[in-house]
N, C-alpha and C positions, 0 to 999 in steps of 0.2 A: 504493500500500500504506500503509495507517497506522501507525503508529510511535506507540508508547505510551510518557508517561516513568514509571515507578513511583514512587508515593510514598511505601508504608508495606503490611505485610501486614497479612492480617482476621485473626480468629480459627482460621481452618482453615490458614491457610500460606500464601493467595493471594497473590497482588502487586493490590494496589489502584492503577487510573488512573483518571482523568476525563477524559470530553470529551462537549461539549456539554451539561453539565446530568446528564451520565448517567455512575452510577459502572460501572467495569467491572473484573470480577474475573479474574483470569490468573494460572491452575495453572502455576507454574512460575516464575514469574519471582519478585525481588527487589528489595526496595527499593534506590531510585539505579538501577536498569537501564533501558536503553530495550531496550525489544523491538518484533517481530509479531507479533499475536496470532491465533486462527482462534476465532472465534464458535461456541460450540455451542449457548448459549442467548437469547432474547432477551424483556427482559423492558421495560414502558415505563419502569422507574426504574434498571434495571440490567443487565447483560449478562453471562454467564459464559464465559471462553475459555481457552483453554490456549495455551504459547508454542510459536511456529512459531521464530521467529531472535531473536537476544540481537545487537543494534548495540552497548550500552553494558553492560558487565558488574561487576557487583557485584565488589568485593574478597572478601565473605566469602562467595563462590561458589566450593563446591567440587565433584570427580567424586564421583556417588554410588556407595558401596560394592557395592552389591546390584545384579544383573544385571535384575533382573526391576521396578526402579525406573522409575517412570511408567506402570506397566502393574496393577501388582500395587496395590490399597487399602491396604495396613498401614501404609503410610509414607507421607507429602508432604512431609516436611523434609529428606531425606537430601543436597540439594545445595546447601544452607546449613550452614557451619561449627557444631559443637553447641555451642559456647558463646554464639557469636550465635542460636541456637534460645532457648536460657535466658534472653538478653536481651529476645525477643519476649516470650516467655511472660512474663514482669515485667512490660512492658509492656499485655501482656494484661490483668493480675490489677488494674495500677494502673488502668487505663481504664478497667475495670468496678465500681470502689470510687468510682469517681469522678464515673462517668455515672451509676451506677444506684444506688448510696446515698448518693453526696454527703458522702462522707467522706475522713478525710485519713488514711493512717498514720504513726504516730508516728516509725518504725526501720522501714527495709526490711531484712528481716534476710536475710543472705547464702543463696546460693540451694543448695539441696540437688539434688545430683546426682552421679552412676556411670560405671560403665560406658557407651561408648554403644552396644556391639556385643556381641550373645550376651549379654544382658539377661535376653531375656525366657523363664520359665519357667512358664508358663500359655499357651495357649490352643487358641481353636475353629479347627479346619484343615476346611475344606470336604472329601466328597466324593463325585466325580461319575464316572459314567462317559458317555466321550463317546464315539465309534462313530468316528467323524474322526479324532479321535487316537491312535484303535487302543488302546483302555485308559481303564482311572481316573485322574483326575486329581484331586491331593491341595492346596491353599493356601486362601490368602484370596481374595479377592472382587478381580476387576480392579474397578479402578479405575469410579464412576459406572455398575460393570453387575453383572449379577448371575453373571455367567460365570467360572469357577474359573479362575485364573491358572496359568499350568504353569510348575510352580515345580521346580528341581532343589534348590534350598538358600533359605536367610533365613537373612539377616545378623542381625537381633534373635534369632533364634530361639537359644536354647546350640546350643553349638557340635553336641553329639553328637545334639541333635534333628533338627537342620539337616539333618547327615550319613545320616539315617535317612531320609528322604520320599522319594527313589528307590527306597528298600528296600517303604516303605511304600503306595508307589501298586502296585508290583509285588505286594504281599500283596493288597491289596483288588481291585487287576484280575485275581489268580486265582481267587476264592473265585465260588460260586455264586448268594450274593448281593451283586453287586457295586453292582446297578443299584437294593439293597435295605439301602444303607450311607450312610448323608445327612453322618456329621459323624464326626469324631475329636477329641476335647477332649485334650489334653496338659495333664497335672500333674506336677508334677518339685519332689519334695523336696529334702532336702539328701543323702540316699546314695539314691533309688527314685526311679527314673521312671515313671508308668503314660499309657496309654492307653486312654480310652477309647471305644469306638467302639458307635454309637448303631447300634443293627439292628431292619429293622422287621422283617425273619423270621428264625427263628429257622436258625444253622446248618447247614450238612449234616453228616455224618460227617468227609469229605475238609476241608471247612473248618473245622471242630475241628482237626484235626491240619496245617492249615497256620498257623493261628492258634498252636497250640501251639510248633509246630518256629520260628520265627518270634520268641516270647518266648525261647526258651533261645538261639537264634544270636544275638540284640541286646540281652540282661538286662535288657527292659522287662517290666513286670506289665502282662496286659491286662485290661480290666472288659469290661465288653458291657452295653450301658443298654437299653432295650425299648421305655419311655417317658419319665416325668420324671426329672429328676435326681436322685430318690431311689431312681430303681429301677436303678444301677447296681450291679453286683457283681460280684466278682473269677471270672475265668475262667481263665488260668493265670499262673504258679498259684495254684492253689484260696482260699490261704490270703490274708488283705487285708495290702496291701502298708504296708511302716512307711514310711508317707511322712508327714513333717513338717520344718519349716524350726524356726531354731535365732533364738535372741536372745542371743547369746554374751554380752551386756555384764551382762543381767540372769540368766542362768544360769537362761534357759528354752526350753523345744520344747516347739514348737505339733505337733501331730499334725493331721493335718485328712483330711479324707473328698476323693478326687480330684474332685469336682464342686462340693465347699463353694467358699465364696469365699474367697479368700487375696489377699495384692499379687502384681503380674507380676514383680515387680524385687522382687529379696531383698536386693540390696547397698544400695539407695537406703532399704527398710522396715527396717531394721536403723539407720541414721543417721534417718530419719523420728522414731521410735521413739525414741529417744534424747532429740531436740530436742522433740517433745512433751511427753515425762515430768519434762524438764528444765525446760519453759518452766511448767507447769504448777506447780511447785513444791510440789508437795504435803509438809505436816507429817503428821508419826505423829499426830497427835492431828486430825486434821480426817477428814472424811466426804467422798469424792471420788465421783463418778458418770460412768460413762462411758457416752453415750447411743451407740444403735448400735453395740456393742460386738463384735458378730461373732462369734469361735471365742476372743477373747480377745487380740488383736494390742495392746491399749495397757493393758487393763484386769488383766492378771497382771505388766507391768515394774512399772508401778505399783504394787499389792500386794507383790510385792517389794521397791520402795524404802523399805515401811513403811506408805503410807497405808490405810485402811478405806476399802474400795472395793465401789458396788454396778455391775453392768452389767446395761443395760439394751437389749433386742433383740426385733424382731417377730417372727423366727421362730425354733420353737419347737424345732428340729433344731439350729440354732446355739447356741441356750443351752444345749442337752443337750451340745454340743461345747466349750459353755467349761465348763462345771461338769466334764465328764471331764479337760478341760486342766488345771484348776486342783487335781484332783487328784491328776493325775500330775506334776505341778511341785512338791506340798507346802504346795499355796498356800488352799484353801481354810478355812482357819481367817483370812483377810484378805481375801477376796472372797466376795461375793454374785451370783449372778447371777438375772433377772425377765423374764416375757415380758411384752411390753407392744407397744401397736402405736402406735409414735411418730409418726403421721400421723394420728394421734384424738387429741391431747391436749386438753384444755380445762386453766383454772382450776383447778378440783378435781382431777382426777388430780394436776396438779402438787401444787397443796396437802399431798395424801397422799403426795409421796413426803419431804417431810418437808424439816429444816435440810441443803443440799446447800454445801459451803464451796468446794469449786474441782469441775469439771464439762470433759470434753472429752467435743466432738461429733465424730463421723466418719461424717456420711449418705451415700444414695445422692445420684446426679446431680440427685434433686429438692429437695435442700437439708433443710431444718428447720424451715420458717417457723412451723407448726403449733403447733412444740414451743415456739419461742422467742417467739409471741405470747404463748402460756398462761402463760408465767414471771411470777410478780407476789408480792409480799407481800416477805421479807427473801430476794435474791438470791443467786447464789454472786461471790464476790469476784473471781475470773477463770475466764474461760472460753477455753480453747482449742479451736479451731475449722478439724479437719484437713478439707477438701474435694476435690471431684471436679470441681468447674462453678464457674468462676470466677463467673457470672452467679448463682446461686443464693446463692454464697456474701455477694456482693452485698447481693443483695436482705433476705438474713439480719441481712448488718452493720448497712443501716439500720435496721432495728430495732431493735437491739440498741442502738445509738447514739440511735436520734431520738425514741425508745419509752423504752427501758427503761435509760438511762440511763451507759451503758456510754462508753468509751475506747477504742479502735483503737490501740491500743497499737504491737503490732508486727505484721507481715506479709509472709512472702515466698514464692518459689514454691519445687515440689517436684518437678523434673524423671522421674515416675516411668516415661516411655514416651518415652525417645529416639529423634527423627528422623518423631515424628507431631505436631499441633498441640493433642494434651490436654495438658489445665493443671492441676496438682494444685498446691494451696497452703495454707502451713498459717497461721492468724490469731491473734493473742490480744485477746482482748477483758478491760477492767480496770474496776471499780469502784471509786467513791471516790479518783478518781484514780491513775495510773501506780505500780503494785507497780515495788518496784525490781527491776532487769535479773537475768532469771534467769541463770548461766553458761552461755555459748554455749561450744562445741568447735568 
């Protein structure tokens, strides 16, 4: 039998070994352990396995909370201690500043993170019915397959969401379109929870009224979507649910539509939030822009603190949700918001959008290269730069740095999904040399 020593995890959580020339990746184990592994894939430069027995065991090995752990996709960290999770992900963020834009940062700035259990209030719950299991079944994706995990609870999930998926396989395996129900999306404000549940045919009578009885026995609103995510809409009841999360520090609520996009982690986006508006340091007298701006998540603390703020967003439904935000906050006499599609910028667009003096970016997983080639002529003096892909973000920095003339100031990570191996992290980038230290909390 072979006996693997681990040296260090990858990007997803693995435990990396070597033997003979060939790296091998093993779901499950830890760096310092010696394990056995079982081969499930075989490649000529590498191999992927999952761990059969642990000889030598890591110290920051612990029992995973969730029953459904090693089976279920949501998680691959749960049996590594979470502040040694936080340590990878650092190590993550510096590796790929290092490898792939060749740059150093300044300050590692202390790592943001929450809760690590009953976190999360967003997401896609698969559902399926299966004829074997006598019924629907409601979770995530097991692990490497496409097959719905049976799930009675999730440990990320809040707590009272958790408590509902036995209720909710039992709703969906009575209804008459069961085998005609693909997905359930969870949105969970700060007092409204909704559901919404994707149907390619339309209702019966009987399931209107189990769907009904259903919202009043668990005080969830339910939507019912047809097709895109803009075609969902409130079912019971009738009236659209006030769901929205709160910015308590800057005396705002974000209202949002159950399918927009929000963060999963309220307690982590609320200190996020904080440390960008802070690092940012925007004066009352300067011109701030916040690219990617979404429903308004950075671009109304900010107008709050006082600066002139435009935001900037490719779709044309989110800007319509921040401009309603910004009006029910009081705030639009200090923001602007513009559709623009930040994956076409050149030169000239930038040109037009005129003197920008501080700027934070918050893209999707494909970064901002687009936008940050086209930057040229008189700069903004710092840029803050919240991310999703450490690689992207990377690849951005050197730019920034090797191009356009920038500081790497400071950089640390953002724990926004405990006990999984994504990396949110947030960056500053400085001109004309290191702006002094904004106040951290």
């Amino acid at each position: 039998m072979q006996i693997y020593d681990i040296e260090s995890l990858d990007y997803e959580g693995r435990g990396i070994a070597r033997r003979e020339g060939k790296t091998i990746f093993i779901e499950g184990a830890l760096t310092g352990e010696s394990v056995s592994a079982s081969v499930y894939l075989k490649k000529p430069q590498f191999e992927m396995a999952h761990v059969q027995r642990i000889y030598r065991e890591s110290s920051q090995r612990v029992e995973p909370q969730c029953e459904n752990f090693g089976r279920c996709g949501g998680c691959s960290l749960q049996h590594l201690t979470p502040m040694a999770q936080v340590a990878a992900k650092q190590r993550v963020l510096e590796d790929n500043l290092d490898r792939i834009a060749k740059v150093s940062v300044g300050q590692i700035l202390a790592p943001i993170h929450g809760p690590s259990w009953g976190y999360r209030r967003r997401a896609r719950l698969t559902a399926r019915y299966v004829f074997k299991k006598g019924g629907s079944l409601i979770g995530f994706h097991e692990r490497r397959s496409s097959f719905v995990t049976e799930m009675q609870s999730c440990e990320v999930l809040l707590p009272r969401i958790s408590k509902l998926l036995p209720a909710m396989r039992q709703l969906v395996g009575s209804l008459s379109i069961c085998q005609r129900l693909p997905q359930i999306e969870v949105a969970c404000g700060d007092t409204v929870d909704v559901l919404v549940l994707r149907v390619l045919d339309k209702p019966s009578t009987e399931d209107e009224e189990r769907l009904k009885a259903f919202s009043m026995a668990h005080g969830v609103h339910i939507y019912l979507q047809t097709k895109g995510p803009e075609t969902a809409v409130p079912f019971w009841p009738e009236s659209p649910a006030d769901l929205y999360y709160s910015l308590p520090e800057f005396d705002v609520k974000m209202p949002f539509f159950p399918t927009e996009f929000t963060q999963v982690n309220h307690e982590v986006n609320r200190v996020l939030v904080h440390r960008a508006v802070d690092l940012l340091a925007a004066q009352p007298s300067e011109r701030v822009v916040d690219m990617f701006c979404g429903i308004g998540n950075f671009s109304l603390p900010m107008a709050r603190s006082g600066a002139s703020v435009l935001g900037i967003e490719g779709s044309r439904s989110l800007i319509k949700r921040a401009k309603d935000n910004a009006i029910y906050n009081g705030l639009s006499d200090r923001v602007q918001y513009e559709v623009m599609d930040l994956f076409k910028v050149d030169a000239s667009v930038w040109k037009g959008l005129g003197v920008i003096d501080r700027m934070l970016i918050d893209p999707p997983r494909d970064g901002a290269m687009d936008l940050v080639k086209a930057m040229e002529g008189t700069l903004p003096k710092r840029i803050v730069y919240v991310s999703c892909n450490p690689a992207t973000l990377a690849r951005d920095a050197g730019i920034l740095v090797h191009e356009k003339g920038y500081v790497l100031s400071k950089a640390g990570i953002v724990n926004m999904f405990p006990h999984t191996a994504h990396v949110e992290s947030i960056a500053v980038f400085d001109r004309g040399g290191v702006e002094a230290s904004a106040e951290l909390s």
